[in-house]
DSSP file (Angstrom, degrees, kcal/mol; ACC not computed):
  #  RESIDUE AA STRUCTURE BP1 BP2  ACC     N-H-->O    O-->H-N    N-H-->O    O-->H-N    TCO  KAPPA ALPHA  PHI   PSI    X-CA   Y-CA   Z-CA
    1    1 A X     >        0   0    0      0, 0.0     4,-3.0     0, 0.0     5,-0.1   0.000 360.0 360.0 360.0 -49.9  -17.0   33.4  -14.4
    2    2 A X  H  >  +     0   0    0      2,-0.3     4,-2.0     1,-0.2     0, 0.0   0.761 360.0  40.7  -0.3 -66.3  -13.8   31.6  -14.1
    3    3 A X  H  > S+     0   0    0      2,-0.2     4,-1.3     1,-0.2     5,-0.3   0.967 109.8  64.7 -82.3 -47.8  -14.2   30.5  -10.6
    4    4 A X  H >> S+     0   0    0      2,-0.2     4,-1.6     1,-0.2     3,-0.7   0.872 102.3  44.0 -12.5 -76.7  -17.6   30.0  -11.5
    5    5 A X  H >< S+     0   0    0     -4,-3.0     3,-1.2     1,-0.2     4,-0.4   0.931 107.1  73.2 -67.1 -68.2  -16.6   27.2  -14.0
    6    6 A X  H 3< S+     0   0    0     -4,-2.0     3,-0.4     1,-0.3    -1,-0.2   0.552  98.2  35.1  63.9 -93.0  -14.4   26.0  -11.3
    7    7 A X  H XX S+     0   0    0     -4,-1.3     4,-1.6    -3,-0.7     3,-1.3   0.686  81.7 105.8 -86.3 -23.2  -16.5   24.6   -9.0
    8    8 A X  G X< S+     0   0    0     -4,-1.6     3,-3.6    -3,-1.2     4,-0.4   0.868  84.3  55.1 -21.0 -59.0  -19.0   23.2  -11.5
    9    9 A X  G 34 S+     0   0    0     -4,-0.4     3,-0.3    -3,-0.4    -1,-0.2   0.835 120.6  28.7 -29.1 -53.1  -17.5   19.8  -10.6
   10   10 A X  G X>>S+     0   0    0     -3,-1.3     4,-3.5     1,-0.2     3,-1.3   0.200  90.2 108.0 -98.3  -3.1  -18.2   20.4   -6.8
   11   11 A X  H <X5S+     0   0    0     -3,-3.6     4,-4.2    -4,-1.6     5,-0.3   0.949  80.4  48.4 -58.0 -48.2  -21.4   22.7   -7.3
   12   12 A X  H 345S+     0   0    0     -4,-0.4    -1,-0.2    -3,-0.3    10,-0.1   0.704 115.4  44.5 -66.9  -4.1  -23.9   19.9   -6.1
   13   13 A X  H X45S+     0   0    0     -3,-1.3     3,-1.6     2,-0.2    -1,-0.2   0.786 114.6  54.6 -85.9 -48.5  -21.6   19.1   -2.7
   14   14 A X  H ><5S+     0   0    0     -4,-3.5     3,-3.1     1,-0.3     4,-0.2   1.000 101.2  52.8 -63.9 -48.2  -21.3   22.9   -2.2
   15   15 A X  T 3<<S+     0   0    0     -4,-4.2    -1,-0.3    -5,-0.5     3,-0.3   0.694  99.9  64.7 -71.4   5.3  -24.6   23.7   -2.2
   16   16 A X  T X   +     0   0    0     -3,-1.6     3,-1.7    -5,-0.3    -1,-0.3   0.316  63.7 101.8 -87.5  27.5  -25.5   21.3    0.4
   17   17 A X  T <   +     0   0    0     -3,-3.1    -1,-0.2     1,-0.3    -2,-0.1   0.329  63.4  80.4 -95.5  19.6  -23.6   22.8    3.0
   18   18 A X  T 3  S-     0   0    0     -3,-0.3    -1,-0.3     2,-0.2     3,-0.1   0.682 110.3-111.2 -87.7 -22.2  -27.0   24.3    4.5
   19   19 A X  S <  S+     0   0    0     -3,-1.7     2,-0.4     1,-0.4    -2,-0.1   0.388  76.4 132.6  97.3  -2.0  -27.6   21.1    6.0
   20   20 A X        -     0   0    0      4,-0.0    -1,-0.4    -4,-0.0     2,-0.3  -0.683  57.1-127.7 -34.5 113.5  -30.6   20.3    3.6
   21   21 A X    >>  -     0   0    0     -2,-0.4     3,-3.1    -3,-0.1     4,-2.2  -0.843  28.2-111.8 -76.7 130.3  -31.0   17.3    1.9
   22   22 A X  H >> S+     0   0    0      1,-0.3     4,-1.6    -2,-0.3     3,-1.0   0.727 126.7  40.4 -29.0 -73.8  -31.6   17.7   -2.2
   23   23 A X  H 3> S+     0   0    0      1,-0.2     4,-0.8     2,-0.2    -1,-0.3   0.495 112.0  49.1 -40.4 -25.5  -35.4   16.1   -0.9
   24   24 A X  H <> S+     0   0    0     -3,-3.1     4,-0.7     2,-0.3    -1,-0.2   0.551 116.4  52.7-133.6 -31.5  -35.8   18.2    2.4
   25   25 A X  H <X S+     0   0    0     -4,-2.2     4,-3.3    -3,-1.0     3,-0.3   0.987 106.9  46.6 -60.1 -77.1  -34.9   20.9   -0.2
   26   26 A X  H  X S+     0   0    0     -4,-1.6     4,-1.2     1,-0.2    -2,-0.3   0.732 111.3  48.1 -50.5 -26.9  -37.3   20.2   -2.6
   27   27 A X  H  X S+     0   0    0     -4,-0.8     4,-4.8     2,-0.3    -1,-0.2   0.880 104.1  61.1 -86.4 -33.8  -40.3   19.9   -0.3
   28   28 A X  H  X S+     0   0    0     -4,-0.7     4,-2.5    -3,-0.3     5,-0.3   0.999 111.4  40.9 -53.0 -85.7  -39.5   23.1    1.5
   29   29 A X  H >X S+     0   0    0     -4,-3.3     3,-1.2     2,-0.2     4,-1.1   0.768 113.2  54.7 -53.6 -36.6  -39.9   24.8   -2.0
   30   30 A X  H 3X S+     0   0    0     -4,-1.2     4,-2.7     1,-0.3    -2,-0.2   0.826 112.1  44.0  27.1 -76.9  -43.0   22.5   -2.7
   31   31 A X  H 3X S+     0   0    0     -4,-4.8     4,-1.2     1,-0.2    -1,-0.3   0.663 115.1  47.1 -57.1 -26.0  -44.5   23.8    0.5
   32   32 A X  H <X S+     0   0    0     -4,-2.5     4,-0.7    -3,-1.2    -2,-0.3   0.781 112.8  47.5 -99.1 -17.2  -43.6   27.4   -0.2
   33   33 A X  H >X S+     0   0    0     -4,-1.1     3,-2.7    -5,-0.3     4,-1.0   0.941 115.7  50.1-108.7-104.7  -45.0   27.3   -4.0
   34   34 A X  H 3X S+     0   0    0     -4,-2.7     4,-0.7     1,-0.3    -2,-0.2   0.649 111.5  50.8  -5.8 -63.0  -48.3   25.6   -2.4
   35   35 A X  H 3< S+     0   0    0     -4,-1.2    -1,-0.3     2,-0.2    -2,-0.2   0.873 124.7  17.4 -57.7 -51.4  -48.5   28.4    0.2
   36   36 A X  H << S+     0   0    0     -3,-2.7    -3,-0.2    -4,-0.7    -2,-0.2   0.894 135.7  32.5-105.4 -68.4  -48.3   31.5   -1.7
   37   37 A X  H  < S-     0   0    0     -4,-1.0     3,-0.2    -5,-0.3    -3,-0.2   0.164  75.7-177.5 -69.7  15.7  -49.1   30.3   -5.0
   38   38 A X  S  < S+     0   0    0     -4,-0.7    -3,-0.1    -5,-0.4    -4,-0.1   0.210  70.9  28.6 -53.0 153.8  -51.5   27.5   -4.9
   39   39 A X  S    S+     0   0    0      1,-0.2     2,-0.2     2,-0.0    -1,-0.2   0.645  86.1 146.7  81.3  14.7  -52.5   25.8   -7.9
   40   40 A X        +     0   0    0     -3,-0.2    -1,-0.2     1,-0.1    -6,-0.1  -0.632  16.6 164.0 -65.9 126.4  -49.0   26.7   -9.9
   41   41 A X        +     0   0    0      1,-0.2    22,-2.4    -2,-0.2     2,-0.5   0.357  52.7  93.2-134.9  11.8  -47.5   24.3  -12.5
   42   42 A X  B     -a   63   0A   0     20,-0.2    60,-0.7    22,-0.1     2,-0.6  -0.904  52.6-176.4-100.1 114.1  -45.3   26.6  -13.9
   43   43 A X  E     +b  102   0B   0     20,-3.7     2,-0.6    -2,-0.5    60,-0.2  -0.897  22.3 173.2-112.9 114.0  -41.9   27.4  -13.3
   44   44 A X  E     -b  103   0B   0     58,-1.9    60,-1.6    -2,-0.6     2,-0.3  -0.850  16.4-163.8-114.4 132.5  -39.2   29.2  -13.9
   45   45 A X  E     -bc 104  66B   0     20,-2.2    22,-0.7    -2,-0.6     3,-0.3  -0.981  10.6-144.3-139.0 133.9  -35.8   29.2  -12.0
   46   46 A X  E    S+ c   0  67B   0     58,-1.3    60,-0.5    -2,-0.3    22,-0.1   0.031  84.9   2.2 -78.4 133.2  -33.0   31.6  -12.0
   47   47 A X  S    S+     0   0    0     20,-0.6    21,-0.3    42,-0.2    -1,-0.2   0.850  73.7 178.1  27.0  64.9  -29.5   30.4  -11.8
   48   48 A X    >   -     0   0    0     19,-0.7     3,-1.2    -3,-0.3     2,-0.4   0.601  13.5-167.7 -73.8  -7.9  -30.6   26.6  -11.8
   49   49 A X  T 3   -     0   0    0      1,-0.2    28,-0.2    18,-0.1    -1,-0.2  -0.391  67.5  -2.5  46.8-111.7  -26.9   25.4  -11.7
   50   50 A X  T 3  S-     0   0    0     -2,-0.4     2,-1.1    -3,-0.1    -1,-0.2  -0.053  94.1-104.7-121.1  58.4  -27.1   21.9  -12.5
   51   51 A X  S <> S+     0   0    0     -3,-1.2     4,-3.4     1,-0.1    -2,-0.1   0.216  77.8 131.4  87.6 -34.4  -30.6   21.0  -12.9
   52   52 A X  H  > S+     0   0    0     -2,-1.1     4,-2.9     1,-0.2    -1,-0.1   0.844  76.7  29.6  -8.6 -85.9  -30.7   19.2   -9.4
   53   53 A X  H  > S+     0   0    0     -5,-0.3     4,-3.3     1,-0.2    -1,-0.2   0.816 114.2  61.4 -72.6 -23.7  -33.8   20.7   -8.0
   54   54 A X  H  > S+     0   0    0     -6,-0.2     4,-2.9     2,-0.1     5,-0.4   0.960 100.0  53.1 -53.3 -48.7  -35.7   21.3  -11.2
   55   55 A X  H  X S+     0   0    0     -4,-3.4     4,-1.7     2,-0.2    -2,-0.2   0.978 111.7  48.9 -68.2 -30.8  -35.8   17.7  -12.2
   56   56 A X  H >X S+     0   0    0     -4,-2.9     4,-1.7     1,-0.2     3,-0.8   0.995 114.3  45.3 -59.4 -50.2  -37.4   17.0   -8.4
   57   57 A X  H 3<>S+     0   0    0     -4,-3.3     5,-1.5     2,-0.2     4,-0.3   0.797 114.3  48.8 -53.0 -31.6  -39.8   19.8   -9.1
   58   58 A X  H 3<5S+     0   0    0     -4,-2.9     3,-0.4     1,-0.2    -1,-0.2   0.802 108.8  50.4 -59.8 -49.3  -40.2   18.1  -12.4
   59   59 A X  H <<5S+     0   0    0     -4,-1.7    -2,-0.2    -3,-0.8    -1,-0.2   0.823 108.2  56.5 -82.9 -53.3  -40.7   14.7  -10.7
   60   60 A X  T  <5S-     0   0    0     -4,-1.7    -1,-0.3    -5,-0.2    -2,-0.2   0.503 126.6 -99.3 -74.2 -29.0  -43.4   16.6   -8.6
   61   61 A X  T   5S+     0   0    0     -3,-0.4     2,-0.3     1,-0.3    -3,-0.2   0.585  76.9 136.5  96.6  16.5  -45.5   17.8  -11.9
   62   62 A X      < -     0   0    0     -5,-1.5     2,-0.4    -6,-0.2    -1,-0.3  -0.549  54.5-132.7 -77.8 146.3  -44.2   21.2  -12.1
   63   63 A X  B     -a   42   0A   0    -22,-2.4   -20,-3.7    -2,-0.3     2,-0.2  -0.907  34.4-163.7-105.5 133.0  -43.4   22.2  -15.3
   64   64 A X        +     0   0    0     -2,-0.4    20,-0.2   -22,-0.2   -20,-0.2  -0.427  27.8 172.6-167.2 102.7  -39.7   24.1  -15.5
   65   65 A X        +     0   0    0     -2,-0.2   -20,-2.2    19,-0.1     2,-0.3  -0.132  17.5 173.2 -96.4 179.1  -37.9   25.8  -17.2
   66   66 A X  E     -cd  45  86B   0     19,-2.1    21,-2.8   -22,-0.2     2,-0.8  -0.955  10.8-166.5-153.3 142.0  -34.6   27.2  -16.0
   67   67 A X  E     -cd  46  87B   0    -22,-0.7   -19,-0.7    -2,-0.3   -20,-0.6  -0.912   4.4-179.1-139.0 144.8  -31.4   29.2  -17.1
   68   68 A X  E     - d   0  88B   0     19,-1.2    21,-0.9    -2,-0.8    22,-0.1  -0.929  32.5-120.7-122.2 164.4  -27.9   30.0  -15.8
   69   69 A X  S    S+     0   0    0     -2,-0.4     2,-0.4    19,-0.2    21,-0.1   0.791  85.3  83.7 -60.7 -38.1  -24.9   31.9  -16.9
   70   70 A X     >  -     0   0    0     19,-0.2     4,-2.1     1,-0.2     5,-0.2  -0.671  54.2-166.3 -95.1 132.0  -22.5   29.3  -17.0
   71   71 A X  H  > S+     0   0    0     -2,-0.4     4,-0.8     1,-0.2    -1,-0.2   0.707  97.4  53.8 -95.9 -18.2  -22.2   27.1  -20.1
   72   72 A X  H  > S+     0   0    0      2,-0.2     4,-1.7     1,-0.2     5,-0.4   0.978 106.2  48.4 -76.2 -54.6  -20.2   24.8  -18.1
   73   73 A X  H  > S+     0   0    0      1,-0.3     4,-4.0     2,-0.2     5,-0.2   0.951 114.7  54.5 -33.2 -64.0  -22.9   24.4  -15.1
   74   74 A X  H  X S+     0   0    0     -4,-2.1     4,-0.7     2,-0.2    -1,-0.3   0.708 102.9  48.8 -80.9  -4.9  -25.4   23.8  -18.2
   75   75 A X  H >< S+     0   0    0     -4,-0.8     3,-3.6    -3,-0.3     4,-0.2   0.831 112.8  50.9 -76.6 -68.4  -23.5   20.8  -19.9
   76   76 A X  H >X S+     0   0    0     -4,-1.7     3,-2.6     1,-0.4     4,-1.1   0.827 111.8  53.9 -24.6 -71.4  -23.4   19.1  -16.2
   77   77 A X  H >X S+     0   0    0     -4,-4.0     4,-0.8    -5,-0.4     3,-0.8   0.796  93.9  70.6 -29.5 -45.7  -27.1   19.9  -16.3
   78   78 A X  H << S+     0   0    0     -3,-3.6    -1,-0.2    -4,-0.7    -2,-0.2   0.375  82.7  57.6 -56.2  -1.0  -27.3   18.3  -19.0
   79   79 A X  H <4 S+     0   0    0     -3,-2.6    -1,-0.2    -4,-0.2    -2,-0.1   0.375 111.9  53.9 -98.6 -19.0  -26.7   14.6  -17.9
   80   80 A X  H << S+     0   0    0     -4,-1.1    -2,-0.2    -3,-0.8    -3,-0.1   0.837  77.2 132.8 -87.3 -30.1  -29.9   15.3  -15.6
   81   81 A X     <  +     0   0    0     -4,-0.8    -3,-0.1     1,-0.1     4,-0.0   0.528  17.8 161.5 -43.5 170.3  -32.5   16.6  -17.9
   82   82 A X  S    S-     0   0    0      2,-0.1    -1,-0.1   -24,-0.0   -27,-0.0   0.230  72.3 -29.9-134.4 -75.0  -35.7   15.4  -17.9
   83   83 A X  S    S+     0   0    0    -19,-0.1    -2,-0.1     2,-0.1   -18,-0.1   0.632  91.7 119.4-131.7   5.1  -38.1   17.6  -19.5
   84   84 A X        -     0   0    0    -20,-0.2     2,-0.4     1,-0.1   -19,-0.1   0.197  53.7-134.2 -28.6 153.0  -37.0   21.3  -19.2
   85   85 A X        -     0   0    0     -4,-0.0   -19,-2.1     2,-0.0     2,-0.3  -0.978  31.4-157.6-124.4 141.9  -36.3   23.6  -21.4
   86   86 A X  E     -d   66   0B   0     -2,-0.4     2,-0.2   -21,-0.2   -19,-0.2  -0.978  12.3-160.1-142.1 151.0  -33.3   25.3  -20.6
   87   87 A X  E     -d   67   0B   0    -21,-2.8   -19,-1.2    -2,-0.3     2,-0.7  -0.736  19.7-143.6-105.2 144.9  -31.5   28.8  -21.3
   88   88 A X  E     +d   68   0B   0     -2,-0.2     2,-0.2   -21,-0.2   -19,-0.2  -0.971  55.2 137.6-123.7 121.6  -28.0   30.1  -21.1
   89   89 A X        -     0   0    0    -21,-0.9     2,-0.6    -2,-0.7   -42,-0.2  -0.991  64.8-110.2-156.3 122.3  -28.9   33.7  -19.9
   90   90 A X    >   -     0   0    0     -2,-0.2     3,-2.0     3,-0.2   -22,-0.1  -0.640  33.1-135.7 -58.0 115.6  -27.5   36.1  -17.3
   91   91 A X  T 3  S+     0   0    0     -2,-0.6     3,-0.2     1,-0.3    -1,-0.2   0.642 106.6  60.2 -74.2 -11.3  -30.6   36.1  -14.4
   92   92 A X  T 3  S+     0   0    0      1,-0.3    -1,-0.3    -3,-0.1     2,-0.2   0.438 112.7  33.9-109.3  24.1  -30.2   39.9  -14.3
   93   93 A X  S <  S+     0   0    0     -3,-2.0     2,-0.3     2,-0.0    -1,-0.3  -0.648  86.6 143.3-156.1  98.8  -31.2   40.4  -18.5
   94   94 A X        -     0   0    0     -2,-0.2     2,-0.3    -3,-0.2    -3,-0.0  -0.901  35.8-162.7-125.4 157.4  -33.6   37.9  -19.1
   95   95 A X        -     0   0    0     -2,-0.3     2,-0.3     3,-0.0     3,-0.1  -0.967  19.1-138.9-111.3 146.8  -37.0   37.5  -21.4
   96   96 A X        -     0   0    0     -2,-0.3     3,-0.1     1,-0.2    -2,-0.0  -0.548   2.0-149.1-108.3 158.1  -39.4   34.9  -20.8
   97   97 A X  S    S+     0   0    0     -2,-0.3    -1,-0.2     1,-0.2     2,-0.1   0.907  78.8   7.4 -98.3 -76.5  -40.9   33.2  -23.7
   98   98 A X  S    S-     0   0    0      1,-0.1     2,-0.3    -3,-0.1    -1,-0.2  -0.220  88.3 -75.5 -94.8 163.4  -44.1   32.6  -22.0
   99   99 A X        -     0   0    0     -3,-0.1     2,-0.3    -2,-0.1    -1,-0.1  -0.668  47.4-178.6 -60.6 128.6  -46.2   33.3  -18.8
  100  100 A X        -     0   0    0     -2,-0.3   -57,-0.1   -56,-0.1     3,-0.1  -0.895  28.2-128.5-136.8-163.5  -45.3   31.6  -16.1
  101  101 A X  S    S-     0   0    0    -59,-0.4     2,-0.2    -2,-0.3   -58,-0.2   0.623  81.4  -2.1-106.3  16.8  -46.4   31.2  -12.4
  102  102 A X  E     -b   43   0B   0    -60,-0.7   -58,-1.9   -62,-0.0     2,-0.4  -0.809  63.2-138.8-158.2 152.4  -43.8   31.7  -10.3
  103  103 A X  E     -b   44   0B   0     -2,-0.2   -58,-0.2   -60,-0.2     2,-0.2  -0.947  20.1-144.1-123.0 147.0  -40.0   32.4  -10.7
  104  104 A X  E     +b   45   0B   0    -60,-1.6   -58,-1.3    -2,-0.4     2,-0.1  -0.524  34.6 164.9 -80.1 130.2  -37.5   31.0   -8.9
  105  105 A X     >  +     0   0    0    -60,-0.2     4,-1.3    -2,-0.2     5,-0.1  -0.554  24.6 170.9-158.6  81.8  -33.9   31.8   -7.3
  106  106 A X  H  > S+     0   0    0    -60,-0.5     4,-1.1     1,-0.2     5,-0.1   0.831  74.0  47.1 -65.6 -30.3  -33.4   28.8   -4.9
  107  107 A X  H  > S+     0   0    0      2,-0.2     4,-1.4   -60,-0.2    -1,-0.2   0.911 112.4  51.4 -85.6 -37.2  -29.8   29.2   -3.8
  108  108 A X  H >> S+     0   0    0      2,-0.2     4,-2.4     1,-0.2     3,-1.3   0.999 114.0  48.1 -41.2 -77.6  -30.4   33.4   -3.0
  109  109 A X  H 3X S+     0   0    0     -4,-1.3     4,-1.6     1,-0.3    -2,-0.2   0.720 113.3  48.9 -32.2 -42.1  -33.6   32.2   -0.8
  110  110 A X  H 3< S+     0   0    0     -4,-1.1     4,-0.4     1,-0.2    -1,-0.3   0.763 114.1  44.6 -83.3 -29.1  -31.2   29.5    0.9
  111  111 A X  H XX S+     0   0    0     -4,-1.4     3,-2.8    -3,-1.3     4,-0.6   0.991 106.0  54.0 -74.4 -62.7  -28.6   31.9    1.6
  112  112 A X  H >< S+     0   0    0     -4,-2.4     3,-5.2     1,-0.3    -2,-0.2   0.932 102.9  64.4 -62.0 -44.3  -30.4   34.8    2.9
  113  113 A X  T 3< S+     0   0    0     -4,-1.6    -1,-0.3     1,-0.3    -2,-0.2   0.614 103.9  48.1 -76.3   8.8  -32.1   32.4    5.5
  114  114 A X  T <4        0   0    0     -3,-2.8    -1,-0.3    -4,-0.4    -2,-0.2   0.420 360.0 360.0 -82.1  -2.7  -29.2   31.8    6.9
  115  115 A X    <<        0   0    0     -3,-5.2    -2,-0.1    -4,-0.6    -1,-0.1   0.213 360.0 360.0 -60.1 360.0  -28.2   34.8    7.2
């Protein structure tokens, strides 16, 4: 958790190093939501870091809520909100307050397909 809280500063530079752009990002999930899920306005996403790509999904008409582990990661977030409700929760022991229609783990997803 340490290094974790670390990089907060740097998190939104690191995670672009896929060659993505935040938008190019967002549409990608957009399209993949659409595809599989159509008709979804709910969301919830798993290690949201700092809020980035919720508030586009937000911006989009998704409804979304999000948590991470790191309380530092969720102050950052915090300069971003919009209208999210957000958790500080470890993604592998969670409960959801509500249904919702798809859940989320953007940065896992991004990784693997580079893989």
């Amino acid at each position: 958790m340490e290094t974790y809280n670390f990089f907060t500063k740097y998190y939104d530079e690191i995670v672009r190093w896929n060659g993505y752009s935040l938008d190019d990002e967002v549409d990608l999930l957009v399209e993949f939501i659409e595809k599989f899920w159509n008709n979804s306005k709910t969301i919830f996403e798993l290690a949201c870091g700092t809020w980035v790509v919720a508030k586009k999904l937000e911006e989009k008409w998704y409804k979304v809520s999000w948590l991470d582990i790191s309380e530092n990661m969720l102050k950052k977030a915090q300069k971003n909100l919009w209208k999210g409700k957000c958790f500080l929760w470890d993604m592998t022991d969670f409960n959801l307050e509500n249904k919702v229609d798809v859940i989320l783990c953007n940065y896992i997803y991004f990784i693997a397909q580079k893989l």
